[in-house]
TIVO-2410 file (N, C-alpha, C; in nm, 3 decimals):
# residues 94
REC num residu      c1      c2      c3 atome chaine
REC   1      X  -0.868   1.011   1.408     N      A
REC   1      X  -0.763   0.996   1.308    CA      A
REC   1      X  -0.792   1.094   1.194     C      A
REC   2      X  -0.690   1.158   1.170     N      A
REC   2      X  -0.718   1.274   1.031    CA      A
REC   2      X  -0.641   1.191   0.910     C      A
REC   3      X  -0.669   1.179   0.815     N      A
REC   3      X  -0.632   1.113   0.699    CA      A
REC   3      X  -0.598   1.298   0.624     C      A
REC   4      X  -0.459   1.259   0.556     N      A
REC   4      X  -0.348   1.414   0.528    CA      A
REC   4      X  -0.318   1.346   0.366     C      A
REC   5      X  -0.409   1.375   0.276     N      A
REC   5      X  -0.343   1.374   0.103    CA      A
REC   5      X  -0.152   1.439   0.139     C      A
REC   6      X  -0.114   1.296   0.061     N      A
REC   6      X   0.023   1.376   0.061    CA      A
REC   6      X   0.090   1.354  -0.070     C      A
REC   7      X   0.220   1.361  -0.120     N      A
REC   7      X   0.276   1.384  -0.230    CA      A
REC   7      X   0.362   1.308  -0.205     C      A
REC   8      X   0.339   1.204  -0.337     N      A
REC   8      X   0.457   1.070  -0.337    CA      A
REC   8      X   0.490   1.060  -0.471     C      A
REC   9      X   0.564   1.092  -0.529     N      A
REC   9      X   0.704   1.118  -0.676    CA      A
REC   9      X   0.652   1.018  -0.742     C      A
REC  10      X   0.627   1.034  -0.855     N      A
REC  10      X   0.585   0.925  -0.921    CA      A
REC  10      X   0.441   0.854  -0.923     C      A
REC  11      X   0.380   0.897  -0.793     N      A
REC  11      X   0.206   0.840  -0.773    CA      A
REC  11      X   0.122   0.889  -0.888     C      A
REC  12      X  -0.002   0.792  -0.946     N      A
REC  12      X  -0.106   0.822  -0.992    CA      A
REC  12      X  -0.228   0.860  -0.938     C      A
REC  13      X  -0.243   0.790  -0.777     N      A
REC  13      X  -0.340   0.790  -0.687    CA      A
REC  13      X  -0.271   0.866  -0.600     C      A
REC  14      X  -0.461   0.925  -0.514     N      A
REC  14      X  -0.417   0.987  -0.420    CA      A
REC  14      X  -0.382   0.887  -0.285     C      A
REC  15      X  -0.272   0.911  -0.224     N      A
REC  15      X  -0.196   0.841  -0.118    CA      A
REC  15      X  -0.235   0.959  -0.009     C      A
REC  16      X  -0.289   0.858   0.113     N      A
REC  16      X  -0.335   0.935   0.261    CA      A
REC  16      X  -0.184   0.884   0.308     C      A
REC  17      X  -0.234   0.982   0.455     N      A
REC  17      X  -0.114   0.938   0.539    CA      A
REC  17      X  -0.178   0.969   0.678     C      A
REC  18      X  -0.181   0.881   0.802     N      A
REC  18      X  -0.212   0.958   0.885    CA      A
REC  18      X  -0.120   0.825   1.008     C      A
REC  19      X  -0.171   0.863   1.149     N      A
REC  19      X  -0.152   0.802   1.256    CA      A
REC  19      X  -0.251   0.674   1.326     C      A
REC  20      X  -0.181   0.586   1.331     N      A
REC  20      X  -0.303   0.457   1.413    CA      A
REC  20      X  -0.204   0.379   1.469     C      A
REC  21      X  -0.258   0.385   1.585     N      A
REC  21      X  -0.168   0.252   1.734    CA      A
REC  21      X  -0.101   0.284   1.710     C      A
REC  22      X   0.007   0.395   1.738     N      A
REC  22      X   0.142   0.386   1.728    CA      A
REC  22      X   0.218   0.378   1.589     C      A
REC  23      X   0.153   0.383   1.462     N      A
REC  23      X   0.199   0.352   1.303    CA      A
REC  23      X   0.179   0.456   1.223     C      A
REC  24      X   0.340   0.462   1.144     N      A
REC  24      X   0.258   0.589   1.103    CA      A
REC  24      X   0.231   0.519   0.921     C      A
REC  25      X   0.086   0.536   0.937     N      A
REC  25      X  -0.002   0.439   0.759    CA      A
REC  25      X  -0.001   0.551   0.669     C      A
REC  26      X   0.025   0.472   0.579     N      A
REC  26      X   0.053   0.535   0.435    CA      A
REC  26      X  -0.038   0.513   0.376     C      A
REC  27      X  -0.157   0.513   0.285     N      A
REC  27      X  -0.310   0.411   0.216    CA      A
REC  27      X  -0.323   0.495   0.088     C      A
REC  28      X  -0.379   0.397   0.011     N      A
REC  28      X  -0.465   0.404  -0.112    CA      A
REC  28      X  -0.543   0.311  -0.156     C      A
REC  29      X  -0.637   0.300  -0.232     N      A
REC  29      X  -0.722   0.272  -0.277    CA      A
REC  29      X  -0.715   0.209  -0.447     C      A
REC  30      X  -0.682   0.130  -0.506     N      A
REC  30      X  -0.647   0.059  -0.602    CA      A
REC  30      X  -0.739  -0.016  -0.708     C      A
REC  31      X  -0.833  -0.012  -0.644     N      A
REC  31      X  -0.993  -0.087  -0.644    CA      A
REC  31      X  -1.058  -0.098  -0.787     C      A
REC  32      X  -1.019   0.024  -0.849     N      A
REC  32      X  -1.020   0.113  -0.985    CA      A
REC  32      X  -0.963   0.113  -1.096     C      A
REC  33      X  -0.806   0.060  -1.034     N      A
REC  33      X  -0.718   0.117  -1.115    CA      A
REC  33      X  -0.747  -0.037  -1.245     C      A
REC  34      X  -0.655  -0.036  -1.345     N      A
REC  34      X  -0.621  -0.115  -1.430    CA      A
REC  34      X  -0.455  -0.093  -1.455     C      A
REC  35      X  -0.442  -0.242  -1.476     N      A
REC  35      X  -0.246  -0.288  -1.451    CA      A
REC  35      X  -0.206  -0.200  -1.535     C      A
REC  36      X  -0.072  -0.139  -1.496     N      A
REC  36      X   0.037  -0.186  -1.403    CA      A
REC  36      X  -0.023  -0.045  -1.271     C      A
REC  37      X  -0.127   0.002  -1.342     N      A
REC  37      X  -0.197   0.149  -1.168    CA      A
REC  37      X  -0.084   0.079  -1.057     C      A
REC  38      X  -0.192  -0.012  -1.017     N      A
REC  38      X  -0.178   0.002  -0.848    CA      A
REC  38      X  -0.062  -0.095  -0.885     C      A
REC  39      X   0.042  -0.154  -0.918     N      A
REC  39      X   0.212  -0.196  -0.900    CA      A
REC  39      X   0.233  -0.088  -0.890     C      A
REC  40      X   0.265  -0.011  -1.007     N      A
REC  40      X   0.347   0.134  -0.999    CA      A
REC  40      X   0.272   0.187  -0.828     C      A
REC  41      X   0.181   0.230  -0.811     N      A
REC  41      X   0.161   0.310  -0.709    CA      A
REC  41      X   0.179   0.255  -0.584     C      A
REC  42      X   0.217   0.154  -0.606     N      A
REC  42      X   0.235   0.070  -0.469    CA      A
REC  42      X   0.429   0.070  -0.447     C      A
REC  43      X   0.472   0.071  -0.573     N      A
REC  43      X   0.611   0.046  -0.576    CA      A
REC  43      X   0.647   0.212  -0.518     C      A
REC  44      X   0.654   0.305  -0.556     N      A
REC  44      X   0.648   0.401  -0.533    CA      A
REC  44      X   0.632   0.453  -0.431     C      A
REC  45      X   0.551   0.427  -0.323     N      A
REC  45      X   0.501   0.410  -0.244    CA      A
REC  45      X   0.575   0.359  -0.084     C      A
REC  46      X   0.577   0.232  -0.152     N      A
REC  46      X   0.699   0.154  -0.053    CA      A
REC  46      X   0.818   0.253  -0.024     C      A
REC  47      X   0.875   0.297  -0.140     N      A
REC  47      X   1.002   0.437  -0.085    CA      A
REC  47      X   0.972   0.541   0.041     C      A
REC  48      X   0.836   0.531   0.095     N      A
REC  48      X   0.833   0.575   0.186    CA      A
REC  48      X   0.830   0.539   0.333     C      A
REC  49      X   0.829   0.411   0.332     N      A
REC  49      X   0.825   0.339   0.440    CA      A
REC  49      X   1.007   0.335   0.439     C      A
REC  50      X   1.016   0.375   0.596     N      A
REC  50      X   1.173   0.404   0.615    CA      A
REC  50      X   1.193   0.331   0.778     C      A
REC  51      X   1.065   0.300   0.844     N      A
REC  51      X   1.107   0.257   0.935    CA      A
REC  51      X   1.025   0.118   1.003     C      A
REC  52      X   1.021   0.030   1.106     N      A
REC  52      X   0.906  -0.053   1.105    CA      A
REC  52      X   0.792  -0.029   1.211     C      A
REC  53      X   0.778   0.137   1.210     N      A
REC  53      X   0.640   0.220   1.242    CA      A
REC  53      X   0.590   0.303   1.091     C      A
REC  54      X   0.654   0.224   1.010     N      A
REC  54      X   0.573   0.281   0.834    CA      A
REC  54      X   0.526   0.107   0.831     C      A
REC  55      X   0.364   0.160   0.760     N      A
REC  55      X   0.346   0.063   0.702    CA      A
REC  55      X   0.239   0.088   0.572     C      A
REC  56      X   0.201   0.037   0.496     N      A
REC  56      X   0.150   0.066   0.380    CA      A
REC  56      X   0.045  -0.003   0.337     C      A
REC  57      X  -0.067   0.041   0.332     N      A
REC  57      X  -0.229  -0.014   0.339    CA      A
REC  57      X  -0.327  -0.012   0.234     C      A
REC  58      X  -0.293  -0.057   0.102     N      A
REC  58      X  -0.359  -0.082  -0.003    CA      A
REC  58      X  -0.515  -0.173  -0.042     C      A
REC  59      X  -0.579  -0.108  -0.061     N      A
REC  59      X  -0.746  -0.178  -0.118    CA      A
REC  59      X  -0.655  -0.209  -0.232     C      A
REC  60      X  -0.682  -0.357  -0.328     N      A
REC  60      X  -0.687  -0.399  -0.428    CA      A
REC  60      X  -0.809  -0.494  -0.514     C      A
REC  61      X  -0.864  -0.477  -0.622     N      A
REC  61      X  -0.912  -0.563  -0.661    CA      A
REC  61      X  -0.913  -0.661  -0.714     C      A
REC  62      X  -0.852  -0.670  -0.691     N      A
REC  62      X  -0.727  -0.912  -0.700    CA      A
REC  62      X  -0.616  -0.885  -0.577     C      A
REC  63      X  -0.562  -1.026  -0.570     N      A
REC  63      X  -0.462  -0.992  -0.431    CA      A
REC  63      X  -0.344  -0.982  -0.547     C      A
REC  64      X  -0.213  -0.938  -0.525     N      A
REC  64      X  -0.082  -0.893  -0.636    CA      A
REC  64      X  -0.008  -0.970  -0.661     C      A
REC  65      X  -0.046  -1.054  -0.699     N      A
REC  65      X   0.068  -1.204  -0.657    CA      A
REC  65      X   0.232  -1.136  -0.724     C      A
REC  66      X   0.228  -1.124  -0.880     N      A
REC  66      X   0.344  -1.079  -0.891    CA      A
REC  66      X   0.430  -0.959  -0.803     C      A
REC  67      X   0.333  -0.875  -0.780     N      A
REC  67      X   0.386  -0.752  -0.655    CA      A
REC  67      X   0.462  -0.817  -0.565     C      A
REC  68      X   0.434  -0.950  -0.519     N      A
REC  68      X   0.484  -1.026  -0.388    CA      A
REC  68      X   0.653  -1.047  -0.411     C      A
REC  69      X   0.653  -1.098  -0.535     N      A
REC  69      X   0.801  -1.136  -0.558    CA      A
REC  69      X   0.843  -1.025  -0.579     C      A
REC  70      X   0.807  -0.939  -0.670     N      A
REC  70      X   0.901  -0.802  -0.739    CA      A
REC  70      X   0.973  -0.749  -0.585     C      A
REC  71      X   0.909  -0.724  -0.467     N      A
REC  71      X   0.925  -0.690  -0.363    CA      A
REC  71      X   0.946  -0.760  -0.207     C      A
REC  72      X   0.977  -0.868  -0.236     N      A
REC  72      X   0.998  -0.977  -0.182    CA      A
REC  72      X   1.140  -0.966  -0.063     C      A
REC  73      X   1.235  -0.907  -0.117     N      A
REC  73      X   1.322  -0.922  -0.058    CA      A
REC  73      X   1.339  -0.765   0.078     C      A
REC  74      X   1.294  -0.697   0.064     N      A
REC  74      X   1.253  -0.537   0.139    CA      A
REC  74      X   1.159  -0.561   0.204     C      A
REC  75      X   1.052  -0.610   0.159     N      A
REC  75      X   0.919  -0.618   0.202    CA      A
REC  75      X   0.839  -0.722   0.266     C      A
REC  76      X   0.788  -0.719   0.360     N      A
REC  76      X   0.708  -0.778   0.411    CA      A
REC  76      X   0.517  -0.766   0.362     C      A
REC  77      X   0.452  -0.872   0.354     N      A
REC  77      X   0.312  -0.822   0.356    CA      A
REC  77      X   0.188  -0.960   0.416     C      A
REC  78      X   0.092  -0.884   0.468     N      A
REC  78      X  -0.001  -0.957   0.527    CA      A
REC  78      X  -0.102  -0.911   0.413     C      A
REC  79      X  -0.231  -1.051   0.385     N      A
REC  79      X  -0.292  -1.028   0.267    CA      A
REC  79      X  -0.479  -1.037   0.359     C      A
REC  80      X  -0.560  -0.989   0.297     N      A
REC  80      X  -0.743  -1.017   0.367    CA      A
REC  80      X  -0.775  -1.039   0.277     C      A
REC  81      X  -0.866  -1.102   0.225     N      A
REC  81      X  -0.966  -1.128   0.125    CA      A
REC  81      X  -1.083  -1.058   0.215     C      A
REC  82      X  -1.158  -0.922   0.135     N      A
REC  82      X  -1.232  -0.859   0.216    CA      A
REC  82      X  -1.421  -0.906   0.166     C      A
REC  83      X  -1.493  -0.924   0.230     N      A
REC  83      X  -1.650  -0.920   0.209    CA      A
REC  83      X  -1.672  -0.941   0.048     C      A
REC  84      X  -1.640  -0.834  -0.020     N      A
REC  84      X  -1.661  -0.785  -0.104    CA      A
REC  84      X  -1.521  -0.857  -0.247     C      A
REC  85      X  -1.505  -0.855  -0.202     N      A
REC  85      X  -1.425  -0.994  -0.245    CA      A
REC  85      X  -1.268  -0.924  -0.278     C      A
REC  86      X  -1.233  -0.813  -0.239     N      A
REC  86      X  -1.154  -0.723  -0.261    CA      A
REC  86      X  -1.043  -0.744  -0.182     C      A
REC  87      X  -0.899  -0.722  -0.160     N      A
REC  87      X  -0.806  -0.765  -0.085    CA      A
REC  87      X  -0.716  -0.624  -0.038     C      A
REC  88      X  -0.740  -0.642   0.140     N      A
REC  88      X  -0.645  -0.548   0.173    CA      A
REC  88      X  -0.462  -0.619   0.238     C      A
REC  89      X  -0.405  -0.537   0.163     N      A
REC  89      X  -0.288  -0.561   0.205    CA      A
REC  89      X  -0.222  -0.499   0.265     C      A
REC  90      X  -0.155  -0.522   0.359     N      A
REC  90      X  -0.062  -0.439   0.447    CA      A
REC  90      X   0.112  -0.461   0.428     C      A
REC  91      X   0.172  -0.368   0.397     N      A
REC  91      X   0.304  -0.378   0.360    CA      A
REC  91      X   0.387  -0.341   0.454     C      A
REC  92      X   0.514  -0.373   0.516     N      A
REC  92      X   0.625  -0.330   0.606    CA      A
REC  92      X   0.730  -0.372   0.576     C      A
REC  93      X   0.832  -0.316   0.576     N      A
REC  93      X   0.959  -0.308   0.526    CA      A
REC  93      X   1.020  -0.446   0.633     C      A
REC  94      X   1.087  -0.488   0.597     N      A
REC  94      X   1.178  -0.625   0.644    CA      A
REC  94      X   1.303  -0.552   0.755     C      A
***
């Protein structure tokens, strides 16, 4: 898998993009940021998912609860509470 820095309008973080099983993942890393970082870069973000082989793969350090509703009605998401106590989320368009 090659992970490809790409250019998303409005991002603060750098956003990968590459290929897995058949998906094409969008990711960043949030881990860092301080509010509203990773909303904005996640909202932003989502505009790129156009089909349901986009999906969108965020490290956070809390899970987004408000993110859930703001995007609730477009969006789909599966949540991990990771090791480290960090939460990956996976986003797909509805």
């Amino acid at each position: 898998m090659q992970k490809k820095l790409v250019t998303v309008p409005r991002a603060t973080l750098e956003i990968y993009n590459y290929q897995e099983d058949g998906l094409n993942v969008y990711e960043f890393d949030a881990t860092e940021c301080s509010p509203p970082e990773p909303m904005v870069n996640t909202i932003v973000t989502l505009e790129m998912l156009k089909n349901e082989n986009d999906i969108l793969r965020v490290n956070y350090f809390h899970e987004p609860m408000p993110l859930y509703e703001r995007i609730a009605t477009l969006f789909s998401y599966e949540s991990k509470e990771l090791e480290n106590g960090n939460f990956l989320v996976i986003f797909r368009r509805k």
